[in-house]
N, C-alpha and C positions, 0 to 999 in steps of 0.2 A: 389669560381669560380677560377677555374686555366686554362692553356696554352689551354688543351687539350678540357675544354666547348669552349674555345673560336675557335680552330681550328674547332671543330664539328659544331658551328653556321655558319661560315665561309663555309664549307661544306653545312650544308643546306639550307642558302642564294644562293651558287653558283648552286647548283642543281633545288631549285626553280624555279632562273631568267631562268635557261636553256628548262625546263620547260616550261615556258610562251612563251620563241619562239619557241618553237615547235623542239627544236634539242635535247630534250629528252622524250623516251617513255619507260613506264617499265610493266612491265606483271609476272605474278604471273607462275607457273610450270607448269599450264593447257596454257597458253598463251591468257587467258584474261588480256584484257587490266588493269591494273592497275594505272595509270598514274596520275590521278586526285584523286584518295585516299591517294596515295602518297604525291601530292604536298600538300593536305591538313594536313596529318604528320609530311611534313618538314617543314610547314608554326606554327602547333601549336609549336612543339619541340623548332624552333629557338626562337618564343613570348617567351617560359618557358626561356630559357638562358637569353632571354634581360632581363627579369623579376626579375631573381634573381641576376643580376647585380648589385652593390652599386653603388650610383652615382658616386662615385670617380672613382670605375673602369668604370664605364660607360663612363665618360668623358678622361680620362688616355687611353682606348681602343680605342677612336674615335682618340684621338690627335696621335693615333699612326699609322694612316691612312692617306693616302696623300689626302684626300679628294674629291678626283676623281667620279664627278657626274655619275652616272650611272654604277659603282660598288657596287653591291646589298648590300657586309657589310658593306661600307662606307654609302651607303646610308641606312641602317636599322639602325644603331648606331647613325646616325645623326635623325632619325625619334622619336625615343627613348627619344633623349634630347629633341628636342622639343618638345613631352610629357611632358616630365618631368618638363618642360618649366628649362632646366639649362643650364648657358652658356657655350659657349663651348671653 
């Protein structure tokens, strides 16, 4: 796992959340809506990234976030550990 999975989880948490309030919508070249195939791609892609995460980086990535409730990769890296059940 280097810089750049993690900027791309980062990226598909912040497009997700954006998603879910409705300040983003995407469409394929015909201009069918695409929107919710997407956020189900961004949703599995980011699971793959936490997944292959070691705990240490798991826990080293989180601690390197202010922990600010209601920012998606604060809060998905926090969701993660307590899976994991590890402290944090």
């Amino acid at each position: 796992m280097n810089d750049s999975d993690l900027t791309r989880l980062r990226s598909l948490l912040n497009s997700a959340s954006r998603i879910d309030r409705g300040d983003l919508r995407t469409q394929d070249g015909s201009g069918r809506d695409t929107t919710q195939e997407n956020l189900k791609l961004y949703r599995e892609k980011a699971g793959q990234i936490l997944d292959a995460l070691t705990d240490v980086q798991l826990v080293e990535t989180y601690r390197q976030t202010d922990g600010e409730v209601g920012d998606p990769y604060g809060d998905a890296l926090l969701a993660e550990l307590k899976r994991r059940n590890l402290p944090i």
